[in-house]
Each structure stands twice: as C-alpha cells, then as structure tokens.
C-alpha positions as semicolon CSV with decimal commas, in nm:
position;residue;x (nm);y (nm);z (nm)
1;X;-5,928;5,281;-4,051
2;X;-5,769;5,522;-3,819
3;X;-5,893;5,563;-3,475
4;X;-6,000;5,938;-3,351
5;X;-5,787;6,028;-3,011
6;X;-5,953;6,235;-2,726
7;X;-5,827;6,588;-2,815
8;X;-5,823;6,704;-2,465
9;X;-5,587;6,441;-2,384
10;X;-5,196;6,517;-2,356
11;X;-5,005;6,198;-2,494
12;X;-4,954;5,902;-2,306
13;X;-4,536;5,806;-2,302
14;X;-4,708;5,426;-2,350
15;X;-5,004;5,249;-2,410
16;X;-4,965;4,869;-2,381
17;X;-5,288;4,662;-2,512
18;X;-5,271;4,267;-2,444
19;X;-5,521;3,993;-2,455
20;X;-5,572;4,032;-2,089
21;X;-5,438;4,266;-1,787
22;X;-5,424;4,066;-1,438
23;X;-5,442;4,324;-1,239
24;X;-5,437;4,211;-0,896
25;X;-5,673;4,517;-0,808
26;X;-5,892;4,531;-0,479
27;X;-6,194;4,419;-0,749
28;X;-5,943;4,140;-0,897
29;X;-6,031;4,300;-1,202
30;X;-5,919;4,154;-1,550
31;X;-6,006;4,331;-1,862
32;X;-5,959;4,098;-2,127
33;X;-5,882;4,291;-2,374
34;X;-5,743;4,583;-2,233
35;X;-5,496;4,802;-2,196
36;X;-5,263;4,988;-2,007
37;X;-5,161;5,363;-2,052
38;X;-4,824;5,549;-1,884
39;X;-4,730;5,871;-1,756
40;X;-4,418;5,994;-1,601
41;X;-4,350;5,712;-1,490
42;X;-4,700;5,587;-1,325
43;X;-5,005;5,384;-1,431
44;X;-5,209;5,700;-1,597
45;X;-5,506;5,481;-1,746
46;X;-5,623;5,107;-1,769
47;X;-5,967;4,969;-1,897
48;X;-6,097;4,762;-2,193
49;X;-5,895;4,769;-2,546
50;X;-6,161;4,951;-2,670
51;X;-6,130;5,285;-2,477
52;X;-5,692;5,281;-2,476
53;X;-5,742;5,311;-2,896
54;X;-5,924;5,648;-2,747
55;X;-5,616;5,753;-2,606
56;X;-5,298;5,904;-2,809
57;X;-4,962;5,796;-2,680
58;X;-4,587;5,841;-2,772
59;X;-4,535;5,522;-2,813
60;X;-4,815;5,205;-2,895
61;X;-4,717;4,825;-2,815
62;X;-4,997;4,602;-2,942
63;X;-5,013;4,253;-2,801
64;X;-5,272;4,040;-2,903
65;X;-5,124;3,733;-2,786
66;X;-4,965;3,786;-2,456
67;X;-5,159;3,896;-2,120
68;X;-4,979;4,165;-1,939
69;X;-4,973;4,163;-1,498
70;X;-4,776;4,301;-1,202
71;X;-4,421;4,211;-1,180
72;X;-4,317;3,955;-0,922
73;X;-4,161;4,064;-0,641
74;X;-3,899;3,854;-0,501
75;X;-3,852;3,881;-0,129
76;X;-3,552;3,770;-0,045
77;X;-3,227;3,678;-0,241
78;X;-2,814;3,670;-0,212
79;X;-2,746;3,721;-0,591
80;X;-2,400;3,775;-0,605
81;X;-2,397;3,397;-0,479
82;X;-2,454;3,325;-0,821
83;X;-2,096;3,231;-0,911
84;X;-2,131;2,957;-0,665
85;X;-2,505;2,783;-0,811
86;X;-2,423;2,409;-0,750
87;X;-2,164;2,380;-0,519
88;X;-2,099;2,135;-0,241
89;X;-2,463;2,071;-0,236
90;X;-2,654;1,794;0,000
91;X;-2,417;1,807;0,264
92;X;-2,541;1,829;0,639
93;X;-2,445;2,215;0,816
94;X;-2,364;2,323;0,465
95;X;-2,373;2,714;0,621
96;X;-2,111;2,706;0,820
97;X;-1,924;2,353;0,683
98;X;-1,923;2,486;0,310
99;X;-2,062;2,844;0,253
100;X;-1,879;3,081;0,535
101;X;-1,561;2,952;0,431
102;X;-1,604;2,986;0,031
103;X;-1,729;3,314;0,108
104;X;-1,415;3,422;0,307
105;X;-1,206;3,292;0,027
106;X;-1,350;3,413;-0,336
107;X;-1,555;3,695;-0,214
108;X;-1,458;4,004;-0,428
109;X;-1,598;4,326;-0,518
110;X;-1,552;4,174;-0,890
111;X;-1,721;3,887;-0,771
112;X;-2,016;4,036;-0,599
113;X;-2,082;4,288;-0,940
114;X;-2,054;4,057;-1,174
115;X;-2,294;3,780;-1,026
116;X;-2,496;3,983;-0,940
117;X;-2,561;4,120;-1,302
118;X;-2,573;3,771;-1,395
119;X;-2,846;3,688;-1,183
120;X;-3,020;4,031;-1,255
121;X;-3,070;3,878;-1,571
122;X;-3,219;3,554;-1,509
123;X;-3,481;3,719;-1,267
124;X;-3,572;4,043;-1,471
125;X;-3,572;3,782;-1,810
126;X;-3,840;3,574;-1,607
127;X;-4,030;3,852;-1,486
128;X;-3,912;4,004;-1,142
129;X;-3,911;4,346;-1,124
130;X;-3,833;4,433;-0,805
131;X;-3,672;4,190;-0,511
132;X;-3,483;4,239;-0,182
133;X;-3,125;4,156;-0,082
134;X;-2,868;4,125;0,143
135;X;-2,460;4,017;0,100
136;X;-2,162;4,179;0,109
137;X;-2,032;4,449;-0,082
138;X;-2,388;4,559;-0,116
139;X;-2,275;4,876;-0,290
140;X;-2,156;4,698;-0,598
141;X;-2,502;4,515;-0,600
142;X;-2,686;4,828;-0,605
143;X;-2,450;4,956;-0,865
144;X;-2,544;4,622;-1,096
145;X;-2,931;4,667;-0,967
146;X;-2,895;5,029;-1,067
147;X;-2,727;4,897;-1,418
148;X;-3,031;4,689;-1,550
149;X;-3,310;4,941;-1,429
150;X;-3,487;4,657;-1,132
151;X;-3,599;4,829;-0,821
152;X;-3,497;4,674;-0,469
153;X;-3,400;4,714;-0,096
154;X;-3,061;4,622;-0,036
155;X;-2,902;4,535;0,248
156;X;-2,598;4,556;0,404
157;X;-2,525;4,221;0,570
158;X;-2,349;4,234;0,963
159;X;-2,177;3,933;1,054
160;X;-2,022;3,882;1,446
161;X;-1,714;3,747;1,295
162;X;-1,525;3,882;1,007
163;X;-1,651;3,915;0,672
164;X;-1,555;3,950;0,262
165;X;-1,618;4,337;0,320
166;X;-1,546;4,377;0,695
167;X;-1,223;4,226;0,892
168;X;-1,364;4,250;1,172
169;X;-1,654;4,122;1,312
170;X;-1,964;4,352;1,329
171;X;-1,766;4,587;1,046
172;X;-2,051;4,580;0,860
173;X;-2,237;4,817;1,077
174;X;-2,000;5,081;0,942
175;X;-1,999;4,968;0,574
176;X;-2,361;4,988;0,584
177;X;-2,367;5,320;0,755
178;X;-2,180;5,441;0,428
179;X;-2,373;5,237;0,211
180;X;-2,674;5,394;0,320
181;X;-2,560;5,728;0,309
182;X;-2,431;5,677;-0,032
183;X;-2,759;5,528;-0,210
184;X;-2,983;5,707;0,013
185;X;-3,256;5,888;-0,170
186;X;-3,200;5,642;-0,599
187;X;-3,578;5,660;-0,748
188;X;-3,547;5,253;-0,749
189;X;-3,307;5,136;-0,444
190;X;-3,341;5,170;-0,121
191;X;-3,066;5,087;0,144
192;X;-3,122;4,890;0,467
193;X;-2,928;4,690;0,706
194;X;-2,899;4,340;0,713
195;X;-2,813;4,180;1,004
196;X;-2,730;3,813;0,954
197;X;-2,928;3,614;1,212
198;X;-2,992;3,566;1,557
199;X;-2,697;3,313;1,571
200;X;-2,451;3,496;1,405
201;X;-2,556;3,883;1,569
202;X;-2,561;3,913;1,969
203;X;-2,851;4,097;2,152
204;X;-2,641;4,405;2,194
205;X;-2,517;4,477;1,810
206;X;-2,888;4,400;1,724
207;X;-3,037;4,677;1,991
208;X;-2,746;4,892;1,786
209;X;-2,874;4,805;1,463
210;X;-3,217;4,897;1,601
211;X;-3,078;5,217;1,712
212;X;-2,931;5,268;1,320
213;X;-3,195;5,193;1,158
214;X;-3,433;5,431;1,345
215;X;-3,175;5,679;1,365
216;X;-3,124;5,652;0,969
217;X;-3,539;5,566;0,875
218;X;-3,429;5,243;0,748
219;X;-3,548;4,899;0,717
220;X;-3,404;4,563;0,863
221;X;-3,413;4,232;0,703
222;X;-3,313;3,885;0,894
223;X;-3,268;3,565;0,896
224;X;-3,557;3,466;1,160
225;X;-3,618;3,092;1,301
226;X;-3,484;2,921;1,011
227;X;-3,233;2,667;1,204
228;X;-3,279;2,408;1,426
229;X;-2,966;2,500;1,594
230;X;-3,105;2,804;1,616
231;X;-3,432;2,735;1,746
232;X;-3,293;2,460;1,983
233;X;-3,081;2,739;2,168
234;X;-3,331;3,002;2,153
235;X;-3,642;2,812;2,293
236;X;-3,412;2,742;2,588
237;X;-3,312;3,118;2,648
238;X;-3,678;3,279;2,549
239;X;-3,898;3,009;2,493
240;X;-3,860;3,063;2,097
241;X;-3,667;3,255;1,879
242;X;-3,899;3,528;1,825
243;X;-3,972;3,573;2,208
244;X;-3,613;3,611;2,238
245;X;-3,568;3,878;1,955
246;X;-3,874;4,023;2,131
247;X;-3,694;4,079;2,412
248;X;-3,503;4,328;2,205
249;X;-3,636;4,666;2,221
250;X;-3,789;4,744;1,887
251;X;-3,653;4,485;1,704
252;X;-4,011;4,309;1,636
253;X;-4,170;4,610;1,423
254;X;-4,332;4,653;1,082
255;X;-3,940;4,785;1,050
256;X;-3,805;4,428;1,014
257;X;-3,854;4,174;0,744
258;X;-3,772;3,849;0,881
259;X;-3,716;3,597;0,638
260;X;-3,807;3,223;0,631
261;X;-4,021;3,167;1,019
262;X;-4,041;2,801;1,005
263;X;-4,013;2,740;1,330
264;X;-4,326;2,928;1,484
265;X;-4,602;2,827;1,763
266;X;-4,982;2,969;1,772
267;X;-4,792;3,265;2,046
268;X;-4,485;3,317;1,784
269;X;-4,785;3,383;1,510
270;X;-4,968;3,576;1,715
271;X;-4,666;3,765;1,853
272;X;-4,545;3,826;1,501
273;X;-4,913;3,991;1,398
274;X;-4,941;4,253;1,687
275;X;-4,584;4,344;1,625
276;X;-4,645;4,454;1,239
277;X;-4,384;4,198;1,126
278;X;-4,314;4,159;0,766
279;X;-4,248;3,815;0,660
280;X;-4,036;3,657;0,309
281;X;-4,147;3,281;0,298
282;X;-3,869;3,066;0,045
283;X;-4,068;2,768;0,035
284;X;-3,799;2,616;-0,260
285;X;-3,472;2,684;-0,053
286;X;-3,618;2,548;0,285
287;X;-3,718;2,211;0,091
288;X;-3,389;2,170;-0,033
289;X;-3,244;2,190;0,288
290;X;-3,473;1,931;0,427
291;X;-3,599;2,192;0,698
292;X;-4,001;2,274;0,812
293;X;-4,236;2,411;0,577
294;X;-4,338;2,746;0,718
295;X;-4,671;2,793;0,827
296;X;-4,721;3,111;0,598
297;X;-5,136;3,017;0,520
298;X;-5,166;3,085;0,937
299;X;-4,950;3,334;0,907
300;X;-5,138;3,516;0,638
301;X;-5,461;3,435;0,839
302;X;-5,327;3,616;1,140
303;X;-5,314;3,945;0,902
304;X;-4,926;3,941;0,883
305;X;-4,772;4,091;0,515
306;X;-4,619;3,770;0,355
307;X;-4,431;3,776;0,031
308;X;-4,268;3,523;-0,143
309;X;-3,899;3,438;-0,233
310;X;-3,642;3,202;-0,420
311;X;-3,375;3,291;-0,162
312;X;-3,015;3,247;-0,323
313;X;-2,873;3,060;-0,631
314;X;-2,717;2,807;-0,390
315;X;-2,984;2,787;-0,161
316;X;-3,316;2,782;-0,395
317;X;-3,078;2,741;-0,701
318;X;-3,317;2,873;-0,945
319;X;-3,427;3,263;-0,895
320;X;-3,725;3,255;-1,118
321;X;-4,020;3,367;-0,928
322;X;-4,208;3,072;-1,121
323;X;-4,045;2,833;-0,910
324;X;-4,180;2,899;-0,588
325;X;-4,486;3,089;-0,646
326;X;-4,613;2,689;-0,823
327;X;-4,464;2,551;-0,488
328;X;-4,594;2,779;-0,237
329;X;-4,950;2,640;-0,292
330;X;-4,850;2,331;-0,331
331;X;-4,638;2,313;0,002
332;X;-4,972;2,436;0,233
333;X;-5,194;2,224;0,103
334;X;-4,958;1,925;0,211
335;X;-4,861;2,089;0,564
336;X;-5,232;2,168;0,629
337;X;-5,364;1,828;0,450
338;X;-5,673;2,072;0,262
339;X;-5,726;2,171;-0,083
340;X;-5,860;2,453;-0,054
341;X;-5,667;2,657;0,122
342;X;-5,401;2,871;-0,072
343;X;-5,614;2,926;-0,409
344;X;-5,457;3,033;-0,749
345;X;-5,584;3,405;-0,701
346;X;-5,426;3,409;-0,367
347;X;-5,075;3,270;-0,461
348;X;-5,084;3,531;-0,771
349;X;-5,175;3,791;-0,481
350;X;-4,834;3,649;-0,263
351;X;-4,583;3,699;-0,566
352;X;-4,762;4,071;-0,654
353;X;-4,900;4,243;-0,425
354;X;-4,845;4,057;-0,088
355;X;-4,417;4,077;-0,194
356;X;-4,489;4,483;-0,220
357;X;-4,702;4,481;0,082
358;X;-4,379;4,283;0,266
359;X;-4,130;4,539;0,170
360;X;-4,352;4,837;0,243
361;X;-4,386;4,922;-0,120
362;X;-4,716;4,803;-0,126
363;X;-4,850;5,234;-0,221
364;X;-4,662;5,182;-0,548
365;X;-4,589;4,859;-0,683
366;X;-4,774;4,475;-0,712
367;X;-5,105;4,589;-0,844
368;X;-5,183;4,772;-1,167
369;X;-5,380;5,052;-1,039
370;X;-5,402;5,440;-1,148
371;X;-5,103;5,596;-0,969
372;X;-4,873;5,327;-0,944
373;X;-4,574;5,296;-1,066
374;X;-4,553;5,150;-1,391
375;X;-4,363;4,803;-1,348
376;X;-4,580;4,489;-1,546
377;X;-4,496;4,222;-1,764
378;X;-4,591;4,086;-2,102
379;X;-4,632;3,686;-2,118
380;X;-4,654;3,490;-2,447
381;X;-4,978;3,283;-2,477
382;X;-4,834;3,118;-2,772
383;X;-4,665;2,827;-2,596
384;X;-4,742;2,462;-2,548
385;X;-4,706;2,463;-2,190
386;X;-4,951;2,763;-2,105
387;X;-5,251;2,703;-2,315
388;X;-5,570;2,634;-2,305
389;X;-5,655;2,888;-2,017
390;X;-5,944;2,880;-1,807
391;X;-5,877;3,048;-1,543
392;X;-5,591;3,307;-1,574
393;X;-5,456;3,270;-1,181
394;X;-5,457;2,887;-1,188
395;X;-5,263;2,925;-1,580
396;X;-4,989;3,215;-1,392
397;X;-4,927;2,975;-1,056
398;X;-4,958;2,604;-1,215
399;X;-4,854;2,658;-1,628
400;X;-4,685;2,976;-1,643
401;X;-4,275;2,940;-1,700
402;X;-3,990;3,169;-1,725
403;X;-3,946;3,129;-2,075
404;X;-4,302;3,249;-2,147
405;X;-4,207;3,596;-2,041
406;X;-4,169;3,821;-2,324
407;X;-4,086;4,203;-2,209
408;X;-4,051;4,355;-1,875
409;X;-4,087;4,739;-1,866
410;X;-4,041;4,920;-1,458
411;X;-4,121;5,281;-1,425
412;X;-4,274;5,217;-1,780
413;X;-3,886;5,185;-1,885
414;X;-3,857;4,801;-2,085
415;X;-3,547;4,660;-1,890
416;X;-3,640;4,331;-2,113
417;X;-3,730;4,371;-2,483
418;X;-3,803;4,014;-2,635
419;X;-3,650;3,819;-2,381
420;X;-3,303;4,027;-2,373
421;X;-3,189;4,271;-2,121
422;X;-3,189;4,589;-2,271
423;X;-2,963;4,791;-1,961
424;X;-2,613;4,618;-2,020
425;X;-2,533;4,299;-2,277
426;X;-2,617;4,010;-2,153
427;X;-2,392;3,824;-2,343
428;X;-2,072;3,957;-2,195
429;X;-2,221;3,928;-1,880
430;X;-2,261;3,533;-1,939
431;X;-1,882;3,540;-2,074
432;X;-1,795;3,704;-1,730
433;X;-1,932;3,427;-1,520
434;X;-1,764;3,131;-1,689
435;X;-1,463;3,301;-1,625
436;X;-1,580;3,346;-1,262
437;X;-1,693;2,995;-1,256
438;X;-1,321;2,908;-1,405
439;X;-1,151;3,071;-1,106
440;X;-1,347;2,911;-0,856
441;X;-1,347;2,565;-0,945
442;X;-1,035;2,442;-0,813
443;X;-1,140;2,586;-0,467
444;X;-1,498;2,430;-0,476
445;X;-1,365;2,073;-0,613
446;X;-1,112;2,107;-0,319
447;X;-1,375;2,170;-0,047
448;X;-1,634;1,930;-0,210
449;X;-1,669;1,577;-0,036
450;X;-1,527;1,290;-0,185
C-alpha cells in the first residue's frame, strides 16, 4: 500500500528508518522505531517510524534490524603509526628507547599517507566518524582524512629536537604554520598545532605556540601529565605538571586539549575546571603501558569536557572506539572501588557527545538533534554477540563490537556501505601496508630485544 507524503514538504536527500535511534539528546530520547531525515547536509527531521513514511525523500534506507546512533568520536590518535602496530612492544621507556628512533628512520610522506588510510579504514569500518590527531607530515594525513570523507582536527606535531618533517628542532612550528594556512577553512578538517609535550617543548616555544595559535584562531592539543618522568621533574619545578604549564600565559584555556592527565591532585582538577580545559582520556593505551588510570569520573564531576580515545596503533593497538569506550567504565569503577559510578548512558555520552564537546564541535556533531550535522551509524542487531537487548546503552558499551557496524554515512554522505569504505578501495590500501610492513621489518627485528 503506498504511503501519502506531506505535499508541502520539499524532499528529504535521506531518510534512514532503524529499529531504534540512540540519540544521545538532552531528553536521552530513543524512538524505537524511528527515523532519521537529511538535508544539505544536517539532521532535517527525527521522530517515530511512523511519521518519517510521512516524509518524501531522494533517497529511502529501511533498516529493520539495525539501530542507528551518533558516531564515535575518537579523541586522540597517531594513525600514520599504523605501519608500526606491534613493534618492540613491553619494553620499559619504549618512547624514547624504541619509538623516536623508528620514527627518525622510516618516517616518510609515503609512509604517513598510506597508514594513515589504512587506519582510516579500520576506525570509519567500526564506526568513528570524526577523531583528532597529531604526527608528522600532517598534511598528507589530512589529504587521506580528506580521501575517505571522516571529519577531524589535525595537528601539526612540534618536537625540540629534529623530526621526520622538520631537521631541526622546533621546525614544526613553521610546517604547521603552512599546514594551517593550507587546510584552513575544508567543511570537515580543521588544522591545529600540536605541540609534543611538556618534556619534549620548553616554556618559551610553548608561550610561541600560544602566541600562534591565538594569532591564527587555532586549537592546541598535548601530551599533558602522562609520564612519570615527566611528572617527577615537573612537581619539583611547579608543584605538578599542570601548575607548571599554568605558569604559561594562556596555555591552560578551553584552547588546549590535553590528552591523557593521569597524574592529577584535587588542585590539578580543580585548576583544570576554572581554566576551560578540554581533556582526551585513552584508558586502553595507558593500561598497556602499565601507567595510572586517570581520574576522568572526578574530572567529569568537576564540569571539565572529557572525551574518549584509543590513542595510536602502537600505543592502544586497536583504534576501534569499542575498545575503550567497554574499558572506560570498567577502569573507574576499579580506581574508585563503586559500581555505580560511570553508568552505560554516561559512557555512550563520553564516546558521542562528551568527544564533540572535547574538541569544541560539540554545536554540530555527537548527538542526533535537528540542525546537526548528519554523521550516525547503522549497527546490525543480527549478531550473536549483541542480542538480547535490554537496555540499549548497557548493549552499545558492554556487547556492541566493531564488526556489528554496518554503514557509516557523515554529512549524510555513506563513507561505509556494508562494511566497505566507499571513498578509496580498501583493498589496495591493505596491499599497500604489507608492502609497508615488508620494508620495515628488517629495521624493527633489528631494534627489537633479543
């Protein structure tokens, strides 16, 4: 029986229905069934099943048997580290033993683009849509990013030595000076600077990189009190790390995104809250390393934005949002010894909304409301692993894997169509990093202990 439309109504480009739509709303809505409508680009329309048949559209996807919700946002990541997933792993001061080195010898611009369309993959395949970066050669990363549709802030990483991309140290400042300039303004990527960490950037490049970054309306991103070194060194000079970076002039601002803050005191939460600090918590990549488990529940508490992230393939290994978003839970209940704290709904909220509300994208992205952009993802109920469901944010955090994620559509565009990338083939691309993998193994078996 055909369904009358609304004849006032100009077409929708898309109307998704699903079994459900997690919305992630300020009401935590979910309209089981419902459905989702888009226009140029935006959420135009969402309710019950019922009232999208209403509605005429350009195009109609029908999913009885898959719920549809925000895409995750991921954080914090090094993709192009992707040709090195494995290597050298478990071995004390790793960073600078294992990683600077390999970096200064098989970092490319070939390299850096083709790992990081690998890895593009695996996240958009599992249901990322939009994540945050920083390496080197951060142009050829936005250049893959731009490639398989994801949106993200990229940065430019600044080293006080020399780097893959700058022979001498601080170069980066200039490289991202140009990379900003030259991606300045893309629909989906936004530029930034990344400076590497309080151990590896001195007081006075980072009051420059302040400087830039107001100068050119940019964001920061950071490694932030994520070493022991670090923190040993730091509590001696300001009494913590983020004292000393306070010290700084506007360094501490809603500006920066410091990543990881595991080692923080009652002031250093407090400090980080009246400052408007933005915070990426990798809860897989900091237990791998054997390091703290960030206090991100007290964080949250104190009212600071915290997202989640899987940090790099050879940090967190695997950059499926899955991962850590069934860890992060997990992880506070054990550090704060209570249940309750850290429900389902709120985890969902961390890997949605609270990952858009870290990277200041929180007006367009991580909640399916009217007027945001359009970036959501379908998820297969027909598995073993994900059924029954009782409660939809307990079945996303505890059941939900990366295989389970069907199609992936940001700006309303579907970057994944049945589980394959539909912005570059994704079979050359896996071609591409064996032979990466094939160059680099002598190297990595030569640096690997015995």
């Amino acid at each position: 029986m055909d369904v009358p439309m609304a004849r006032t109504q100009s077409p929708d480009d898309l109307i998704v229905e699903a079994a459900a739509i997690v919305t992630v709303d300020p009401g935590w809505r979910i309209l089981s069934p419902g459905y989702i409508a888009v226009k140029d680009r935006r959420i135009s329309a969402l309710g019950p099943a019922a009232e999208g048949r209403l509605r005429s559209a350009k195009r109609r996807v029908e999913a009885p048997r898959a719920f549809l919700m925000p895409g995750m946002v991921n954080t914090h990541t090094h993709i192009s580290m992707a040709a090195f997933r494995g290597a050298c792993e478990d071995i004390p001061n790793r960073l600078t033993k294992v990683i600077f080195p390999l970096e200064r010898d098989l970092v490319t611009r070939d390299l850096t683009y083709w790992s990081a369309l690998y890895c593009l993959a695996e996240m958009a395949r599992s249901g990322t849509t939009t994540f945050a970066d920083m390496y080197y050669f951060e142009d050829e990363v936005a250049k893959a990013t731009d490639k398989a549709g994801l949106r993200a802030i990229l940065g430019e990483t600044v080293l006080g030595h020399a780097a893959p991309d700058a022979p001498e140290g601080y170069g980066g400042i200039d490289y991202a000076r140009n990379f900003i300039r030259d991606w300045d303004g893309h629909p989906r990527i936004e530029p930034c600077l990344a400076p590497h960490a309080p151990y590896t950037v001195d007081a006075e490049h980072l009051a420059q990189i302040v400087r830039e970054a107001e100068k050119l309306d940019v964001k920061i991103m950071m490694h932030v009190a994520e070493m022991d070194f670090e923190h040993e060194k730091f509590s001696r000079l300001g009494g913590s790390v983020l004292r000393y970076l306070d010290s700084i002039p506007g360094l501490l601002s809603p500006r920066l995104l410091a990543v990881h803050m595991l080692y923080l005191d009652d002031a250093d939460i407090n400090l980080a809250a009246q400052r408007g600090l933005r915070v990426a918590h990798c809860p897989a990549s900091n237990a791998k390393s054997g390091r703290l488990i960030c206090p991100a529940s007290r964080l949250q508490s104190a009212g600071v934005p915290l997202g989640l992230a899987t940090d790099g393939p050879l940090s967190g290994n695997g950059m499926d949002m899955q991962g850590v978003l069934n860890l992060f839970p997990k992880m506070q209940k054990v550090r704060e010894g209570r249940r309750d704290i850290v429900t389902a709904r709120e985890a969902v909220r961390a890997a949605t909304l609270g990952g858009a509300e870290a990277l200041g994208l929180d007006g367009d992205i991580g909640s399916l409301e009217i007027g945001k952009k359009a970036d959501f993802i379908l998820v297969d109920l027909d598995d073993f692993n994900i059924q029954p469901v009782y409660d939809w944010y307990s079945t996303i955090v505890y059941a939900m894997r990366p295989h389970n994620v069907i199609s992936v559509y940001i700006d309303g565009d579907e970057v994944v169509a049945q589980r394959r990338m539909t912005g570059f083939d994704q079979d050359e691309v896996f071609r591409r990093m064996g032979q990466i993998a094939d160059d680099c193994a002598k190297y990595i078996s030569r640096i690997s202990p015995a």
